[in-house]
The first five atom37 places (N, CA, C, CB, O) and aatype in JSON, in Angstrom:
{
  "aatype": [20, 20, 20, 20, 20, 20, 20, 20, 20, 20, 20, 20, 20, 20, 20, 20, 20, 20, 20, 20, 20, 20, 20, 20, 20, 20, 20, 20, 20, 20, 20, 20, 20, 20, 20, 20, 20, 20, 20, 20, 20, 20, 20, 20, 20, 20, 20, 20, 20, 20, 20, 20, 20, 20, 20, 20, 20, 20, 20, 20, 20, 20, 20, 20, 20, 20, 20, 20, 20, 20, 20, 20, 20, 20, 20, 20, 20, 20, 20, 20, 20, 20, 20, 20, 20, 20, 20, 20, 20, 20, 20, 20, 20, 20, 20, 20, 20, 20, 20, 20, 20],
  "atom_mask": [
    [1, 1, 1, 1, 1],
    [1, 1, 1, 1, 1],
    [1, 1, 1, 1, 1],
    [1, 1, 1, 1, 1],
    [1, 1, 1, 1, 1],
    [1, 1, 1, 1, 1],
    [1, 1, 1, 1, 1],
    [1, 1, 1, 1, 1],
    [1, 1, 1, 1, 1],
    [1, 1, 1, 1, 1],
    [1, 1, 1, 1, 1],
    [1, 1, 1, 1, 1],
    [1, 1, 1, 1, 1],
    [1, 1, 1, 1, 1],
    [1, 1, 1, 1, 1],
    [1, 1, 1, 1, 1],
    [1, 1, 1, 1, 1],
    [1, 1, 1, 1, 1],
    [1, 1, 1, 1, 1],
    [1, 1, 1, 1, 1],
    [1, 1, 1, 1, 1],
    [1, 1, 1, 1, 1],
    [1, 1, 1, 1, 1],
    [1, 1, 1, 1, 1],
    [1, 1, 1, 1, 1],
    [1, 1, 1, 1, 1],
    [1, 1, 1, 1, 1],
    [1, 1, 1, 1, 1],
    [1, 1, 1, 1, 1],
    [1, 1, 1, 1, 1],
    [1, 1, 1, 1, 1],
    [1, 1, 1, 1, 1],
    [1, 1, 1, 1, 1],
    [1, 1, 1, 1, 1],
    [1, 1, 1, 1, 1],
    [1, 1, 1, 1, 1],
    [1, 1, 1, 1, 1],
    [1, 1, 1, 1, 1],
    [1, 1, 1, 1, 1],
    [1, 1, 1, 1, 1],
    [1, 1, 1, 1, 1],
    [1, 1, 1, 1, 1],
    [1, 1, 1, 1, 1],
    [1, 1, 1, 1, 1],
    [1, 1, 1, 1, 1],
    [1, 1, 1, 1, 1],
    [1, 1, 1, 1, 1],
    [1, 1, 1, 1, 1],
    [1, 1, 1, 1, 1],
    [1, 1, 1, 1, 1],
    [1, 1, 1, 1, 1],
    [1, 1, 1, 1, 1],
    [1, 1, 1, 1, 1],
    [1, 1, 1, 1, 1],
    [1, 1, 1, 1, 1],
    [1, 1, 1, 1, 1],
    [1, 1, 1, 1, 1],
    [1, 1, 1, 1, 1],
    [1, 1, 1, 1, 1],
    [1, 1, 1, 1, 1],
    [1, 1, 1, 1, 1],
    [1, 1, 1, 1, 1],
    [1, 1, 1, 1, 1],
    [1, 1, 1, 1, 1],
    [1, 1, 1, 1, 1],
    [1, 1, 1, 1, 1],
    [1, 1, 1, 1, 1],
    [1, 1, 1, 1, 1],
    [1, 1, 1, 1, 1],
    [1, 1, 1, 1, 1],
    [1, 1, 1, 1, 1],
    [1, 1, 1, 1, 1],
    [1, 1, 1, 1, 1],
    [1, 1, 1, 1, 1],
    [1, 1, 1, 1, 1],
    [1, 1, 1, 1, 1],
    [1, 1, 1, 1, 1],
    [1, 1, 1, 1, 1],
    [1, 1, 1, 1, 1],
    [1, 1, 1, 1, 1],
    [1, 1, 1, 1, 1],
    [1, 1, 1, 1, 1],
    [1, 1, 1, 1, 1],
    [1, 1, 1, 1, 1],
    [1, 1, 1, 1, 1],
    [1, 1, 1, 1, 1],
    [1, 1, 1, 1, 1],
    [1, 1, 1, 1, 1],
    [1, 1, 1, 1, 1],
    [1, 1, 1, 1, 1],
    [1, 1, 1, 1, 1],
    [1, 1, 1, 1, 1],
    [1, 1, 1, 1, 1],
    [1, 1, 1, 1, 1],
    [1, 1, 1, 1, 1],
    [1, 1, 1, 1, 1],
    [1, 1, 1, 1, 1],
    [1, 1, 1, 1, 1],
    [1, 1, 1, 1, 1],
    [1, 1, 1, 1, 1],
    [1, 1, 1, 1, 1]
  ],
  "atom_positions": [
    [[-97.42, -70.1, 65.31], [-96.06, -70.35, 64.93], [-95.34, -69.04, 64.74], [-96.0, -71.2, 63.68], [-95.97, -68.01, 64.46]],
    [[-94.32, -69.05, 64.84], [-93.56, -67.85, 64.92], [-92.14, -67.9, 63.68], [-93.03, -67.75, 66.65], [-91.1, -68.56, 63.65]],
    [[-92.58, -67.15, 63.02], [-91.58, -67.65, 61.71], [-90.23, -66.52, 61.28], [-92.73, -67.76, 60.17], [-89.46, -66.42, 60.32]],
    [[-90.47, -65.81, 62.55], [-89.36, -65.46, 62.7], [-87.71, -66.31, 63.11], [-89.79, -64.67, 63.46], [-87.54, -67.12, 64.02]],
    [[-86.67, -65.82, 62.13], [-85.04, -66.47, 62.33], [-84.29, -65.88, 63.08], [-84.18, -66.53, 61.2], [-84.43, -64.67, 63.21]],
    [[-83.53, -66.41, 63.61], [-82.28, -65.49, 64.4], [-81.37, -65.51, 62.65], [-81.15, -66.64, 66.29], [-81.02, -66.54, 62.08]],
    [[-81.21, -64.38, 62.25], [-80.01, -64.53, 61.32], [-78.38, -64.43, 61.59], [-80.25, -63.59, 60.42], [-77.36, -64.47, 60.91]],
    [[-78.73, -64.27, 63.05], [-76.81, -64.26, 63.05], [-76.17, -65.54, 63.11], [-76.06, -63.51, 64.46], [-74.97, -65.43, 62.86]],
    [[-76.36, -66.12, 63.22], [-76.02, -67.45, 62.88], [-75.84, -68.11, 61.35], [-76.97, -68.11, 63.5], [-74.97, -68.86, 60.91]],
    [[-76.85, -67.62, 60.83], [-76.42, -67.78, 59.14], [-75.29, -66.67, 58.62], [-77.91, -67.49, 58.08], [-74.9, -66.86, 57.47]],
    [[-74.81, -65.67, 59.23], [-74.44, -64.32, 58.81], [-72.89, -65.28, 59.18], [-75.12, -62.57, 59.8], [-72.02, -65.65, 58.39]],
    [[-72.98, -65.49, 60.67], [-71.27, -66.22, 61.06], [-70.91, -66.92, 60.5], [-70.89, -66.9, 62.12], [-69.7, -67.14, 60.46]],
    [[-72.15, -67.87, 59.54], [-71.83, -69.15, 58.86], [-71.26, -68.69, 57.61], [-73.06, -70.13, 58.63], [-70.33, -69.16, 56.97]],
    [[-71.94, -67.77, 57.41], [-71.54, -67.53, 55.8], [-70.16, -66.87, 55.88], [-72.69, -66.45, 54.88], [-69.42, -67.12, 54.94]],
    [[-69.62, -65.94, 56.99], [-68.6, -65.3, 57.19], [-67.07, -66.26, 57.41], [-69.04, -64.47, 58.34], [-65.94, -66.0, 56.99]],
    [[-67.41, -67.11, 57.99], [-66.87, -68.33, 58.39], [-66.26, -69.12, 56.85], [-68.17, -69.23, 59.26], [-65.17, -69.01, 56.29]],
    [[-67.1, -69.66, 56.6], [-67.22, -70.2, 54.92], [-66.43, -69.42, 53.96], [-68.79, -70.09, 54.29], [-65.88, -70.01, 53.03]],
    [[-66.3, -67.98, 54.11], [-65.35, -67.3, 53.45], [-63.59, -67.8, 53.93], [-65.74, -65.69, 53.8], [-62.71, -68.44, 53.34]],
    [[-63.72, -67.09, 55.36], [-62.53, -67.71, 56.1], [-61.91, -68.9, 55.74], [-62.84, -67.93, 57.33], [-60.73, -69.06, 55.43]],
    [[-62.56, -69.51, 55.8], [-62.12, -71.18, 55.33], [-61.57, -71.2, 53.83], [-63.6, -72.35, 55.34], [-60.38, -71.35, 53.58]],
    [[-62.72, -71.0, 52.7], [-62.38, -70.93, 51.67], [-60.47, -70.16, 51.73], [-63.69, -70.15, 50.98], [-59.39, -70.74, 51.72]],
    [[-60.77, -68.93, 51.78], [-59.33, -68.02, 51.37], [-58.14, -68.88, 52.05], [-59.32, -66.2, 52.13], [-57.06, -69.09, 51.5]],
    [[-58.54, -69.37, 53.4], [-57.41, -70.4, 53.88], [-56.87, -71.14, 52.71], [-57.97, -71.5, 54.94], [-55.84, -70.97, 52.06]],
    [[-58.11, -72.26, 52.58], [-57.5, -73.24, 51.94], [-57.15, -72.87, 50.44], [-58.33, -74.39, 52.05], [-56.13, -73.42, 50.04]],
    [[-57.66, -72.2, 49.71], [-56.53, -71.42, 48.48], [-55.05, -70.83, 48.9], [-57.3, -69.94, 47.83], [-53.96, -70.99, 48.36]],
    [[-55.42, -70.11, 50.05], [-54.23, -69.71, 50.3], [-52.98, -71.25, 50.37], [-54.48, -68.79, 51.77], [-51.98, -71.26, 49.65]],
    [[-53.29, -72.33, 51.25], [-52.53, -72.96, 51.9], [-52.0, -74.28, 50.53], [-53.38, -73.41, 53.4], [-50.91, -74.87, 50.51]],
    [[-52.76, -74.39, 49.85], [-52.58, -74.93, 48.8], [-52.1, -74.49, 47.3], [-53.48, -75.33, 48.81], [-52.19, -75.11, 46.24]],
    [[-51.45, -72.99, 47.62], [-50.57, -71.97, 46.52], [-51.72, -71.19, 45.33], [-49.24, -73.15, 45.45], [-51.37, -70.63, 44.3]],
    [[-53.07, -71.35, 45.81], [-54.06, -71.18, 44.42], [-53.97, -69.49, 45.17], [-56.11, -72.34, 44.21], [-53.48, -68.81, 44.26]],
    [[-54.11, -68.98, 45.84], [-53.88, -67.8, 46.68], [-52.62, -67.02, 46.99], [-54.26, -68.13, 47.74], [-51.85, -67.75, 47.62]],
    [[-52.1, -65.77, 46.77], [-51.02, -65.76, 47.17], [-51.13, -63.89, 47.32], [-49.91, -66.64, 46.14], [-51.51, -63.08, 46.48]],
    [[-50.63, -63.67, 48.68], [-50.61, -62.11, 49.24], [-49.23, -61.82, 48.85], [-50.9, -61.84, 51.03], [-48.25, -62.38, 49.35]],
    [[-49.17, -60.94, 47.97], [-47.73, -60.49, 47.15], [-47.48, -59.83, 47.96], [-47.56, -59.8, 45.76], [-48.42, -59.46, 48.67]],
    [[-46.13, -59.37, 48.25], [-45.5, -58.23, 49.25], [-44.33, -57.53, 48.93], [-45.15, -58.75, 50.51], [-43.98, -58.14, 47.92]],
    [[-43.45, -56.61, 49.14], [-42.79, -56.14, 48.28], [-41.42, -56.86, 48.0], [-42.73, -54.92, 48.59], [-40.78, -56.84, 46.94]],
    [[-41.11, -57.49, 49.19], [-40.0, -58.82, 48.69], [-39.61, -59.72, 47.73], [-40.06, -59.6, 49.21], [-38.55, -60.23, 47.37]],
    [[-41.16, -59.77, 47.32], [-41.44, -61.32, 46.95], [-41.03, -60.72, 45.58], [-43.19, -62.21, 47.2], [-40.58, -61.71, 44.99]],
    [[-40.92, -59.59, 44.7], [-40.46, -58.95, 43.73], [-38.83, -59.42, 43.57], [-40.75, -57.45, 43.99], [-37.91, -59.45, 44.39]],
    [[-38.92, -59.79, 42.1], [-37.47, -60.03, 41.84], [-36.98, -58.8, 41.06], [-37.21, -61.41, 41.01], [-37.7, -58.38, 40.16]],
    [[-35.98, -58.3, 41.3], [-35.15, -56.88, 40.73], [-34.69, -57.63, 39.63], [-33.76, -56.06, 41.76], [-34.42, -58.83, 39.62]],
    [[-34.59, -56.57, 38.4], [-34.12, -56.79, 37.06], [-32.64, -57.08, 37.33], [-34.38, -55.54, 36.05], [-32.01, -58.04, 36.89]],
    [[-32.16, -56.05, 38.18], [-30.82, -56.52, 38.59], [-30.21, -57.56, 38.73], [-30.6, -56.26, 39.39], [-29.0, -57.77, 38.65]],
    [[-31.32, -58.48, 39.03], [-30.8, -59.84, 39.1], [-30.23, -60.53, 38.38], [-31.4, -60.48, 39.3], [-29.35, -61.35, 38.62]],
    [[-30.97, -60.1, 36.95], [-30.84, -60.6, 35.69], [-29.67, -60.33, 34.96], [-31.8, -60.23, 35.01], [-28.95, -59.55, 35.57]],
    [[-29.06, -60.79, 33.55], [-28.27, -60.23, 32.96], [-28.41, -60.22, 31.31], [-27.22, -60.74, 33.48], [-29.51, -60.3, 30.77]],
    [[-27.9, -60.17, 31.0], [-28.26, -59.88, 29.26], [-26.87, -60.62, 28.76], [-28.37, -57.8, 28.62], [-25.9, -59.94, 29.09]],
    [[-26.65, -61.35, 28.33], [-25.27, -62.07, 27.75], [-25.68, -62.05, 26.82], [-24.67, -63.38, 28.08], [-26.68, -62.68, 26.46]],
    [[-24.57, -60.81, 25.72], [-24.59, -60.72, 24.48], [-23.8, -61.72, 23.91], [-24.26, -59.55, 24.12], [-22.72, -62.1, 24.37]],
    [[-24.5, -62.3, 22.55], [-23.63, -63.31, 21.99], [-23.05, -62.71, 20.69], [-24.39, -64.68, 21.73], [-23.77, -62.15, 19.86]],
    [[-21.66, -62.87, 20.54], [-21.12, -62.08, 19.29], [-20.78, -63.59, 18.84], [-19.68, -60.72, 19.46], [-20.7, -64.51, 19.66]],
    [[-20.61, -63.74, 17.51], [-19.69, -64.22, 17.04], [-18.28, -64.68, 16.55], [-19.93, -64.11, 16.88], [-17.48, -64.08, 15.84]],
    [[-18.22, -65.79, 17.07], [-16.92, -66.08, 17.55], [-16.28, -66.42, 18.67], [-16.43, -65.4, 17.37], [-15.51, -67.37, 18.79]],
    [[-16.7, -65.37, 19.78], [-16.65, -65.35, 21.34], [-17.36, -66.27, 22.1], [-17.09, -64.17, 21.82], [-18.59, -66.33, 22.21]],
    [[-16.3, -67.18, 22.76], [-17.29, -68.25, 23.43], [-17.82, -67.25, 25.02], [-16.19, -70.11, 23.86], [-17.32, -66.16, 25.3]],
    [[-18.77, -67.85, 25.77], [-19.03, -67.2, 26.84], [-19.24, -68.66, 27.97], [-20.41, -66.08, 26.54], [-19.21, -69.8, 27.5]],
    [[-19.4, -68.47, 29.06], [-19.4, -69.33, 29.52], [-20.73, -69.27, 30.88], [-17.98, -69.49, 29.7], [-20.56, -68.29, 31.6]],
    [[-21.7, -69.99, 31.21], [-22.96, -69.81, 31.88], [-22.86, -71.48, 32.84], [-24.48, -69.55, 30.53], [-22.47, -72.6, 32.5]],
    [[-23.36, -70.97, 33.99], [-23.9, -72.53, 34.31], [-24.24, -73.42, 34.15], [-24.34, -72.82, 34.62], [-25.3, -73.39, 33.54]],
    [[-23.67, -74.97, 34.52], [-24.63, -75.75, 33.83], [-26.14, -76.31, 34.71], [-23.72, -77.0, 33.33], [-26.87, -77.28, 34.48]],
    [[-26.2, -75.47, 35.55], [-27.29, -76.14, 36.64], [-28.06, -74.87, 36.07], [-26.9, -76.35, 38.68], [-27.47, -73.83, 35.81]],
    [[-29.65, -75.06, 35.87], [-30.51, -74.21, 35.72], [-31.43, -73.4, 36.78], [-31.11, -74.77, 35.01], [-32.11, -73.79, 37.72]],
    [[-31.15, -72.07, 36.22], [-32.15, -71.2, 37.23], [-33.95, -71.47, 37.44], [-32.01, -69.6, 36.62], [-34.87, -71.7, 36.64]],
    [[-33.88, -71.34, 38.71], [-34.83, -71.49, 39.54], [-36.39, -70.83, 38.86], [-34.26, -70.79, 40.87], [-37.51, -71.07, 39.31]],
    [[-36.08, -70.0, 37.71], [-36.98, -69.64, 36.86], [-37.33, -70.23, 35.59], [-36.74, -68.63, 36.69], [-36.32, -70.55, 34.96]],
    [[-38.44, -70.49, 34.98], [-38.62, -70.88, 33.79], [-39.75, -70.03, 33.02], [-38.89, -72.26, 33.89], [-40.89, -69.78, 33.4]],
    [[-38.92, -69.52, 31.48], [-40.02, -68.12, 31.14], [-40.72, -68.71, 30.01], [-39.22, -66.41, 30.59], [-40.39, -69.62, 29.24]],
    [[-41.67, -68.07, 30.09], [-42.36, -68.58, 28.63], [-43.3, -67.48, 28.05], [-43.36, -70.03, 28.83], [-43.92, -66.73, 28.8]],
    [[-43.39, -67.41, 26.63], [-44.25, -66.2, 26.15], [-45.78, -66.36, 25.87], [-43.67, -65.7, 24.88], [-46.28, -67.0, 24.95]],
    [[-46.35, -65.73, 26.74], [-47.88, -65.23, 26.61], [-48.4, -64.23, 26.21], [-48.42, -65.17, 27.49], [-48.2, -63.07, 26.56]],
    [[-49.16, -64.66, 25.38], [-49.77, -62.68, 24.65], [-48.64, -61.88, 24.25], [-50.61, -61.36, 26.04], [-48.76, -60.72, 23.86]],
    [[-47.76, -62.39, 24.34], [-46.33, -61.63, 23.36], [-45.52, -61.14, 24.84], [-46.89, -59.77, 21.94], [-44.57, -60.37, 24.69]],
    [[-45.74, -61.39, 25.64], [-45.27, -60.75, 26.72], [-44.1, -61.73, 27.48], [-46.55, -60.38, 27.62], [-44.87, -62.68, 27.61]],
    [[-43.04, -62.16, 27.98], [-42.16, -62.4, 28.4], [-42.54, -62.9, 30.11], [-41.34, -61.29, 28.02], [-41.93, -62.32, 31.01]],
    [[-43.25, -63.66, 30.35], [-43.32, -64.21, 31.82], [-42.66, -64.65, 32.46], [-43.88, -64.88, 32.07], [-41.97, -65.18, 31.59]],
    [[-42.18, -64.95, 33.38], [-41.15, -66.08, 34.51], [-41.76, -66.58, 35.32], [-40.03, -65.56, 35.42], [-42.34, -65.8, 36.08]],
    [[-41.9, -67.75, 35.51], [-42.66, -68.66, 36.77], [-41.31, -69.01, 37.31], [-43.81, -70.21, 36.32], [-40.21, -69.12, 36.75]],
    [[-41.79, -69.21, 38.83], [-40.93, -69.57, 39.77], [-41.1, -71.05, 40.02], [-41.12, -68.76, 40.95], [-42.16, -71.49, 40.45]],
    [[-39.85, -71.96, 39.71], [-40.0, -73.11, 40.0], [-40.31, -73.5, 41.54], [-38.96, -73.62, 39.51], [-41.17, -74.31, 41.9]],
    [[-39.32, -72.68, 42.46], [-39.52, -73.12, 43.92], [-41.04, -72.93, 44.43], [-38.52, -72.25, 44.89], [-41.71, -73.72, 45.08]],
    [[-41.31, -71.93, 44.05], [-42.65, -71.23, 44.82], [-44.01, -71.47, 43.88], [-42.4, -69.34, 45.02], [-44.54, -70.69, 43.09]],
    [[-44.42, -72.94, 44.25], [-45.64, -73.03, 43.16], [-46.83, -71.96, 43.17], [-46.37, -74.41, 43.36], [-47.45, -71.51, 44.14]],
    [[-46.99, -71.68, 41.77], [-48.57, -70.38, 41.4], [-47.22, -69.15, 41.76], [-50.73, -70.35, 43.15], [-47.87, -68.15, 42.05]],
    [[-46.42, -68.95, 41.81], [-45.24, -66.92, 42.07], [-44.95, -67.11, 40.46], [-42.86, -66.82, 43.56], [-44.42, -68.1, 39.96]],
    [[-45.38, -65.98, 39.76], [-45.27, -65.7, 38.09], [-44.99, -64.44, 38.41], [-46.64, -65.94, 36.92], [-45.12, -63.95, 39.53]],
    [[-44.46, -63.69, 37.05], [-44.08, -62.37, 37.1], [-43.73, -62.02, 35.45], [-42.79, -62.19, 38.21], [-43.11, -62.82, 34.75]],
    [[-44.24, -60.65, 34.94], [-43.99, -60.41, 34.09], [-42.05, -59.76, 34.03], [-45.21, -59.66, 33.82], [-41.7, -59.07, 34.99]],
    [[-41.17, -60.02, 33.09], [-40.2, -59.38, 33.02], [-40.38, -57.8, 32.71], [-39.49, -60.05, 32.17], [-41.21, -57.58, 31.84]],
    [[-39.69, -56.56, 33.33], [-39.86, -55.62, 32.9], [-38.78, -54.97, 32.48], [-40.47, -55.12, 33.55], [-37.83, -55.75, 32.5]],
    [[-38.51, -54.0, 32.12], [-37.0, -53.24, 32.23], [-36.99, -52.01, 33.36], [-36.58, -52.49, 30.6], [-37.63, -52.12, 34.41]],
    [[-36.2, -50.85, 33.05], [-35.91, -50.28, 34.44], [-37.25, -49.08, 34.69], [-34.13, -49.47, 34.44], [-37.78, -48.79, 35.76]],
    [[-37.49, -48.64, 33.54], [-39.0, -48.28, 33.37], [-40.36, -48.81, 33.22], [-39.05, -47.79, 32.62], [-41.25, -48.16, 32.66]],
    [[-40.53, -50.02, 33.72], [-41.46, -51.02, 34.12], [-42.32, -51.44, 32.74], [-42.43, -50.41, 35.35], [-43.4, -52.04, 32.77]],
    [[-41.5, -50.93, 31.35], [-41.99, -51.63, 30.38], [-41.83, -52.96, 30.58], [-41.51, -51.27, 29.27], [-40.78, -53.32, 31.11]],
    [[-42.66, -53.8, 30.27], [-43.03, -55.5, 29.82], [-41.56, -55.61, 28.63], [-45.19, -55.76, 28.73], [-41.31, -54.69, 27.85]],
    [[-40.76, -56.84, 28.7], [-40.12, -57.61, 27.74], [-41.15, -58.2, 27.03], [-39.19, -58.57, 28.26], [-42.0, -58.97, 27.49]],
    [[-41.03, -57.74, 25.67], [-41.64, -58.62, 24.71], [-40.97, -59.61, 24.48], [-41.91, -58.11, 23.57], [-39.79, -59.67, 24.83]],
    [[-41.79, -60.91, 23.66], [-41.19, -62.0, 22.78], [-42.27, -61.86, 21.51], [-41.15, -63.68, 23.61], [-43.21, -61.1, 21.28]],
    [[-41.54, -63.19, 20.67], [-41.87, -63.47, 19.57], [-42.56, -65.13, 19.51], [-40.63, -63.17, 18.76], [-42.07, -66.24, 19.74]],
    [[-43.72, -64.74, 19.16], [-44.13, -66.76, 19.48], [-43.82, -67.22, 17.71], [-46.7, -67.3, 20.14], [-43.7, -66.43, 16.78]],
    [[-43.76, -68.34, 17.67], [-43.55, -68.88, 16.36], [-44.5, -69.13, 15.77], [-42.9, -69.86, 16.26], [-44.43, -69.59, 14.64]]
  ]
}
């Protein structure tokens, strides 16, 4: 008997099996290849100071973002683009803090 294997065939299989895997994370949002676009500029944002007294006036349809605080840190998930999160930063790439209750 000869108990020697061809291993390339297990080597493609296993290589293969990767392929597949990263697909299907990828194709189902659990995966995601960031690129430099996909970055939202602070610019975008705005800061509406509220004084007292002064009414201001904002949309009533809500942005496409929804933030919430983790580890004290200030996140934004993207409603359109399921699994696209992002920490808020300022113009020196410090993190926005929050305050949890």
């Amino acid at each position: 008997m000869n108990d020697e294997r061809n291993a390339i065939p297990l080597i493609l299989t296993g290589i293969g099996s990767i392929f597949a895997t990263v697909a299907c994370l990828w194709y189902y949002g659990y995966l995601h290849f960031a690129k430099p676009e996909d970055a939202l500029l602070l610019s975008e944002f705005t800061l509406l100071k509220t004084v007292p007294g002064e009414d201001y006036k904002v949309s009533a349809t809500p942005a496409d973002e929804v933030a919430q605080c983790i580890d004290g840190v200030l996140v934004l998930f993207d409603t359109r683009h399921k699994g696209l999160s992002g920490v808020l930063v300022d113009s020196r790439t410090q993190a926005v803090h929050c305050i949890t209750p």
